[in-house]
N, C-alpha and C positions, 0 to 999 in steps of 0.2 A: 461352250461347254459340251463336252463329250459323254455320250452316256454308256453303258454297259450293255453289249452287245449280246443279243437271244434267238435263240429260236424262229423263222420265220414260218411261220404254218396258212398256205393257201386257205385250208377253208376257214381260219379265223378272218385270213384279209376278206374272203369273198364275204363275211358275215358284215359285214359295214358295207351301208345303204351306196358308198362310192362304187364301190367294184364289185356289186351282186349280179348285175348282168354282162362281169367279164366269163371269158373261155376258161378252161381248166389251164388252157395255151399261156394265154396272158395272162391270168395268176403265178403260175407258174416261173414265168418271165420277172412279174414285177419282185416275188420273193425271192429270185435269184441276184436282180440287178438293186432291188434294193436293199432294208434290214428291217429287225425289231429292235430297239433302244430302249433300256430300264435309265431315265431319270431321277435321282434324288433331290428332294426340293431345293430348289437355289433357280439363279436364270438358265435359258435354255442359250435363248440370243438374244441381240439386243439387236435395236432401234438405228437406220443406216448403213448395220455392217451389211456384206454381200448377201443376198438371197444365193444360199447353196443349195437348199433343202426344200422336200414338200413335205411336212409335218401331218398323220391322221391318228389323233389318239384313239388307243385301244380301251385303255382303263386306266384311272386317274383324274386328277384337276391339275387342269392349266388357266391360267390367265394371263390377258393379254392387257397392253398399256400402251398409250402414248405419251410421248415428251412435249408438254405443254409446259413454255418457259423453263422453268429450272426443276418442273417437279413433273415427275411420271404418274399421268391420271389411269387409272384402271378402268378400262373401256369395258372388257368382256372375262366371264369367269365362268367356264363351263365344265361338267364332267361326262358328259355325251359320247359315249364311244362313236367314230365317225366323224365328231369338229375336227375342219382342217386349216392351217393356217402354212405361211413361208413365201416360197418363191411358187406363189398361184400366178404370177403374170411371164413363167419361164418360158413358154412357146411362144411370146413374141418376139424375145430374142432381145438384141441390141440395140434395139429401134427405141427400146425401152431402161433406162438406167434399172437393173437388178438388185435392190436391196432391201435388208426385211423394213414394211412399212410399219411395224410395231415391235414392242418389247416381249418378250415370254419366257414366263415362267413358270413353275410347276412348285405344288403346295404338300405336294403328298407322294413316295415312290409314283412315278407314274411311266407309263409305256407307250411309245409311239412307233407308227408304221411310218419308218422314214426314208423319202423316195430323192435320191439326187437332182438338184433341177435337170440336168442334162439329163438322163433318160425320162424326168417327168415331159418336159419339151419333146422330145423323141414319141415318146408311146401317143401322147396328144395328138401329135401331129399326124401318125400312122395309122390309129386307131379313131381315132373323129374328124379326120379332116375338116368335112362340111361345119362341124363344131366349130374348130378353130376358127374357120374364116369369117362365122357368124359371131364369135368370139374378138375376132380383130377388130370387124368394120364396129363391132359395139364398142367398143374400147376405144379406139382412133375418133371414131364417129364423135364420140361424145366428147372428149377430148377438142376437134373440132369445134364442136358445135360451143363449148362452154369460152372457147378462145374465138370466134367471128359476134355470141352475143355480148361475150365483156367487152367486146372493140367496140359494141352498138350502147352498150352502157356507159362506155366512156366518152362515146360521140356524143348522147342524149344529155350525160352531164356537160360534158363541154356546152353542147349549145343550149342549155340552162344557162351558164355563166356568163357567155357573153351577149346573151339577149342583157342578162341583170347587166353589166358591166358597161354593155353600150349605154343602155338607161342612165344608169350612176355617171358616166361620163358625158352624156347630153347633158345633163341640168349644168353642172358649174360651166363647159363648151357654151352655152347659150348664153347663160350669165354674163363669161365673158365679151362675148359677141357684143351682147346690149350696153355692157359699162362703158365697152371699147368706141361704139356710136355714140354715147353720150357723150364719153369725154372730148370725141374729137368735136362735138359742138360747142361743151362748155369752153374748151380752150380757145375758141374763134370767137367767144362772145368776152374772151377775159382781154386776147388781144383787142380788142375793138375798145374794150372799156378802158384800157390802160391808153392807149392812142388818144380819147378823150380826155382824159384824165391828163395828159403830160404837154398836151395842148392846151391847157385852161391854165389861168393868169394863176400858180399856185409857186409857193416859194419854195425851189429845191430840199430845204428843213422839211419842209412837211410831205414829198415824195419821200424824203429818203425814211421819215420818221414811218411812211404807209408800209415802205417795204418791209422794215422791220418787222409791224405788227402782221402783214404776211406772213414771214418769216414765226413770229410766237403764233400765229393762228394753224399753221400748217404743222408744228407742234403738238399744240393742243389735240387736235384732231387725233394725232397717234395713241393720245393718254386719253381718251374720252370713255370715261366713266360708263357703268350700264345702270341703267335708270329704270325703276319700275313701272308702268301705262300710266300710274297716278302722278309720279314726277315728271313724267316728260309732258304730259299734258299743262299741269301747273305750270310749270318752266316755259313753253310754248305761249303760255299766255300772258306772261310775265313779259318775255321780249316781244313779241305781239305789240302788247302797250308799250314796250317803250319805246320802240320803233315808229308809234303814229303818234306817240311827244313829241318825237323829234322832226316830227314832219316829212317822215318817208314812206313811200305810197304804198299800200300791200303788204306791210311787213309779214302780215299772216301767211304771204307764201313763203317768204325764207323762215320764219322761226322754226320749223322743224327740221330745216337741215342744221340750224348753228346749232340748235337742241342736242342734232344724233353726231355732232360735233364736240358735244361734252360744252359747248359755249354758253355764257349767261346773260345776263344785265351789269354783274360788273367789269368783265373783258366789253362790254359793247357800252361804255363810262369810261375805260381806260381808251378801247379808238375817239371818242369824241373827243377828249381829252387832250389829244396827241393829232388831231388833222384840224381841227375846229370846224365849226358850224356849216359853211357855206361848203365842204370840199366833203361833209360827213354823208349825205346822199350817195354819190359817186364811188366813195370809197368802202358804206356797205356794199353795195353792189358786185365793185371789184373783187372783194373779199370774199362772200357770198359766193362767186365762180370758183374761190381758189378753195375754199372748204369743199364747193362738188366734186371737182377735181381729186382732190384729196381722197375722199367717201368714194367716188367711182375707184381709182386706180386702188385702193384697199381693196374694193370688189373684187375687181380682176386679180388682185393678185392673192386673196381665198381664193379667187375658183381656179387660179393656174396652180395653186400648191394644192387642193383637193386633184387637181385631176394626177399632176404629180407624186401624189399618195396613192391616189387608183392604182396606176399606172406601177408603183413600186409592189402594191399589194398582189399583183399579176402576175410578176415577176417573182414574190414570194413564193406565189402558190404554185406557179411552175415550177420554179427551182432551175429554170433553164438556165440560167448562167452560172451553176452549182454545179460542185461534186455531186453525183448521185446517192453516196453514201458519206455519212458529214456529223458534225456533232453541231446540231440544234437545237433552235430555242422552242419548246412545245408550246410554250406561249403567240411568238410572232408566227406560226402557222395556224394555230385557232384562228387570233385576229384578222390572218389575210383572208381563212375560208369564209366566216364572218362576212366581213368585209365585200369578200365576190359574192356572196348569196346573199347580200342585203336587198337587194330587189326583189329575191323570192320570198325574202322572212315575210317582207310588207312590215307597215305600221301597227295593226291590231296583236302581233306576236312579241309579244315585252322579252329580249333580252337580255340576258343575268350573268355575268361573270364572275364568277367565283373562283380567283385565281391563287394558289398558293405562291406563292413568289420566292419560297427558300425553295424549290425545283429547280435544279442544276439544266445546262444541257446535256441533251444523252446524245447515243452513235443511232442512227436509225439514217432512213431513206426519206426524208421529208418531201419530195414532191408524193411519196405513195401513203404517207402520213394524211397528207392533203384529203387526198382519195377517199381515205376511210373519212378524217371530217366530214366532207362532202354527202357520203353517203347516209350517214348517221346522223346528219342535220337536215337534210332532205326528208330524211322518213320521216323526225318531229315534228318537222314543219308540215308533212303530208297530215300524219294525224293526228293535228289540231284543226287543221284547215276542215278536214272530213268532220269534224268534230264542232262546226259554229263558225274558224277561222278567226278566233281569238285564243291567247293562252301563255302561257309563261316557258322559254326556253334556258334552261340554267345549266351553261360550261363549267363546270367545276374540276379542279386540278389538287393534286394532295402528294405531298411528297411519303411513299411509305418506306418501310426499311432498306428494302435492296430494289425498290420499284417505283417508277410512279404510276399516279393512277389520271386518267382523264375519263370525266364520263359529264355525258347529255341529260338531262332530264328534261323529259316534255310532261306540258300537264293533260295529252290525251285521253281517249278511252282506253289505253292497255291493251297489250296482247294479249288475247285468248291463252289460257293456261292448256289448251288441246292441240295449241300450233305451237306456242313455244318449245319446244325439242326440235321444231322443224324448219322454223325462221333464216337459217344458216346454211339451210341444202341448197346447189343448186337449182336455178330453175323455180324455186317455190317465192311465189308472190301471192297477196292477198288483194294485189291491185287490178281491175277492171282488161278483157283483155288487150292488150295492145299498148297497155299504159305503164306495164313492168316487166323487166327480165327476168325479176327473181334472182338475180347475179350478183345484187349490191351490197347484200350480209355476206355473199358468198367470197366476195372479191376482198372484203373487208377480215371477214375472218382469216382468206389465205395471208394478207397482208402481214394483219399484227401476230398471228398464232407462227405462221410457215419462216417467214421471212423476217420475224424479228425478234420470234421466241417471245412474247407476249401471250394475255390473254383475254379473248372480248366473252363477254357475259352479260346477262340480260333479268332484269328482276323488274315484276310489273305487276302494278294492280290500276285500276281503275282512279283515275288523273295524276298518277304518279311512276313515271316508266322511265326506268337508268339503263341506260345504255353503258357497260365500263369498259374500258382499254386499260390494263397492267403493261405498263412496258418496260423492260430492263434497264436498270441506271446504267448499266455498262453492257460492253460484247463480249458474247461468250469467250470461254480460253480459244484462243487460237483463230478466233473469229474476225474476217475481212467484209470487205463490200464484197468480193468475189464470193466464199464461202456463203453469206446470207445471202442472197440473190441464188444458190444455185435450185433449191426448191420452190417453187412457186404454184408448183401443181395446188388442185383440189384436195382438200383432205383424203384417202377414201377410207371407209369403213374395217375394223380389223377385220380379216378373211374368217370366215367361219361358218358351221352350219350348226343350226339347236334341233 
C-alpha cells in the first residue's frame, strides 16, 4: 500500500531519538533520498513480501502482527514518534533472505519517515561502519551459536534415546538368549526320552496314540487360558496330587509348567487313558519337555516380535525410510516417541492416552513432529522427576474444526507465571547449568508455529500443566514440503523501539 507523499522537514527527522545526533549533511541526505508518507488506516505491508522499506513513524498508530497458523496475532501497538519497523536487517545484504518479518498496519491517518532499504543499507554502512560490523558478528553470531547448540540438543536427545532403547532392547535380547539355552537342552532331554521310550516293549497303537496327544498338548499350550495367583495355585495342587496317585515322582516340579500350559487333571485322565499305566510315567515326562519347549519357543518369540516392535518404533520416529514431508498418522508418532522414551518415563510416571481416533492424517514433517514430542515429554518427565519422580503423564488428542490439537499434561509444580512469557526464547532454561540449552521450546516452537503454521501454547498451575500443539488439518494454499521447510529460522521480535 502506497501512501500520500509530504513534505520532508530535516529538523522534524532530527527530532526523533534515531537521527538526533546526525549532521545537518546527513539529514539532509536522508530527506532528499528518502520521503514523508500520509497513511490512511488499512495495511501498510504484509508478512513475507520484500523488505523494501525502513519505516520511523512520525505521528500516528501503527500495529504490528504476526501469522500464527491461519490467524494474524497482534504483537505490538505503539503511537511513539520514533517506533521503527521494515527492512532493519538491510545492510547485511543477501547473506540475509530480505522480507518484512511482520504485518502492519496503521489505525488512524498516520505518517511515516520512510527510508529505501537500499540507501538504509548504504548510509549504515558509510556512517557506522564499526556499528555494522558489531551488528553482523551479533546477528551471524547468534544465528550460529542457536544452530551448533540445537545440533548439541539434538545430540543430547539422541543419546537420551538410545541409552532408553538399548535398555528396551536388552531385556526381551537376553530373554531370548536364555529361552534359546533352555530350549536347546529341553530338546536333548526330549530326544533322549523319546529314544527310551520307542525302545521299551510298547505297541506302535500307543506310540502313535503319544504323538497325537503331543500333537493336542502342543495346541493347548497356544490357547492356554490366563489364570489368577489363586487359580493357578489350586490347579497346581490339584495335578501335584494327581500325579503322586499315579505314582510319578515329583510331580510338584512339573505341575507349574502344565498349569502356565493351560493343562489340567482332566487332559492328564485323557493321556492315561490313551498310553496306559505302565508307559504313563515316561510319557508325562516326554510330554512335560514338549510343553517347555512350547512355553520357551513362545518366549522367544515375544521377545523377537518386542524387539521387532522396538526396532520399527525407531524407524517411526526417524522417519528415515520416509518422505520428509508426508501425510501422518499423529497417533503412530506419539506412540513411537512413547515408546523410545519409555526408559526415561521409568515406572513411577503413570501413562495416560487420551486419544481421539476420528483425527484424520494431516501433511506435516513427522520426523520433526517427533522432535517436538520428544522435547515436551522430556520436560514432563523432567518436572515430576524434580517434583518426588512420581506422577501422571496424559497425551491427549482432539480433533477441532479446521485443526487438531495434541497436548501433554504433567501433574508437576507448574511454571512460574513470572517465566512463562519466556519459556520459548532462545537460550532460556530453568535447568542446573550444563544440564539445558534452553533450545528445546525454542526448537519446538520454530517447528510447529514456522514450519507448519501451527500453534504451541502453555497454561499452568500448580499439578496441572498443558503443553498444546494446534496443527492444520491441511497445507496452506499453495503449500509444498519445499515451501514449508523454507523458514526455520528463530522467531525474531517485531522491530521496534517504545
Amino acid at each position: 500500500m502506497s501512501g500520500q507523499r509530504m513534505p520532508c522537514s530535516p529538523k522534524e527527522i532530527a527530532s526523533l531519538f534515531l537521527f538526533e545526533k546526525l549532521t545537518p549533511e546527513q539529514l539532509g541526505r536522508l530527506c532528499a533520498e528518502g520521503r514523508v508518507e500520509l497513511f490512511q488506516p488499512g495495511p501498510v505491508y504484509a508478512e513475507g513480501e520484500p523488505a523494501t522499506c525502513f519505516f520511523v513513524l512520525l505521528e500516528g498508530e501503527v500495529v504490528l502482527s504476526r501469522r500464527v497458523g491461519g490467524d494474524d496475532v497482534e504483537v505490538v501497538r505503539s503511537s511513539q514518534a520514533g517506533a521503527y519497523t521494515g527492512a532493519m536487517q538491510a545492510y547485511i545484504g543477501d547473506r540475509v533472505k530480505q522480507v518484512y518479518n511482520n504485518s502492519m498496519r496503521v489505525t488512524v491517518p498516520t505518517r511515516f519517515f520512510v527510508l529505501p532499504a537500499d540507501t538504509f543499507a548504504a548510509v549504515m554502512r558509510e556512517w557506522f561502519p564499526m556499528a555494522v560490523h558489531l551488528l553482523e558478528g551479533l546477528f551471524f553470531g547468534s544465528k550460529n551459536s542457536q544452530r551448533v547448540i540445537g545440533q548439541r540438543e539434538r545430540l543430547l536427545a539422541l543419546g537420551s534415546l538410545s541409552a532408553g532403547l538399548t535398555h528396551e532392547l536388552n531385556n526381551p535380547a537376553a530373554a531370548a538368549v536364555r529361552a534359546t539355552a533352555s530350549l536347546r537342552e529341553r530338546v536333548a532331554k526330549m530326544r533322549h526320552k523319546l529314544a527310551v521310550i520307542s525302545s521299551g516293549p510298547y505297541p506302535p497303537e500307543q506310540l502313535a496314540s503319544l504323538i497325537e496327544i503331543q500333537e493336542r498338548t502342543a495346541e493347548r499350550v497356544a490357547k492356554a487360558p490366563s489364570l489368577s495367583p489363586l487359580e493357578a495355585a489350586d490347579r497346581e495342587d490339584e495335578i501335584s496330587d494327581w500325579l503322586d496317585d499315579h505314582g510319578i515322582q515329583e510331580g510338584w516340579r512339573v505341575a507349574p509348567t502344565f498349569v502356565q500350559a493351560g493343562l489340567d487333571v482332566d487332559w492328564l485322565e485323557q493321556v492315561a487313558a490313551s498310553v496306559g499305566e505302565e508307559i504313563l510315567p515316561a510319557a508325562v515326562g516326554w510330554l512335560n519337555y514338549t510343553v517347555e519347549t512350547e512355553l520357551l519357543m513362545d518366549e522367544i518369540e515375544d521377545s523377537t516380535t518386542r524387539i521387532s516392535r522396538l526396532v520399527d518404533a525407531a524407524k517411526q520416529y526417524s522417519q528415515l525410510d520416509r518422505a520428509p514431508y508426508q501425510n501422518a498418522d499423529v497417533h503412530e508418532l506419539l506412540d513411537s516417541t512413547l515408546l523410545m522414551l519409555s526408559g526415561k518415563i521409568g515406572p513411577q510416571i503413570e501413562v495416560v492416552k487420551d486419544y481421539d481416533r476420528t483425527v484424520p492424517r494431516i501433511p506435516c514433517y513427522p520426523a520433526e513432529l517427533n522432535q517436538v514430542w520428544t522435547n515436551l515429554i522430556d520436560n514432563a518427565v523432567g518436572a515430576m522427576n524434580g517434583a518426588g519422580g512420581e506422577g501422571t503423564l496424559t497425551v491427549r488428542t482432539e480433533l477441532l474444526p479446521d485443526r487438531v490439537l495434541v497436548e501433554f499434561r504433567d501433574t508437576g509444580p507448574g511454571v512460574p507465571p513470572e517465566i512463562r512469557d519466556r519459556i520459548f526464547d532462545p537460550f532460556f532454561t530453568t535447568k542446573p547449568v550444563g544440564e539445558g540449552t534452553g533450545l528445546g521450546l525454542d526448537i519446538s516452537w520454530r517447528i510447529v508455529v514456522n514450519k507448519h503454521h501451527g500453534s504451541l501454547q502453555v497454561e499452568s498451575v500448580p499439578g496441572d500443566t498443558r503443553f498444546q500443539a494446534l496443527l492444520p488439518l491441511t497445507a496452506a494454499d499453495g503449500e509444498d514440503a519445499t515451501a514449508i521447510g523454507e523458514n526455520t529460522e528463530s522467531p525474531e521480535e517485531p522491530a521496534h523501539v517504545q
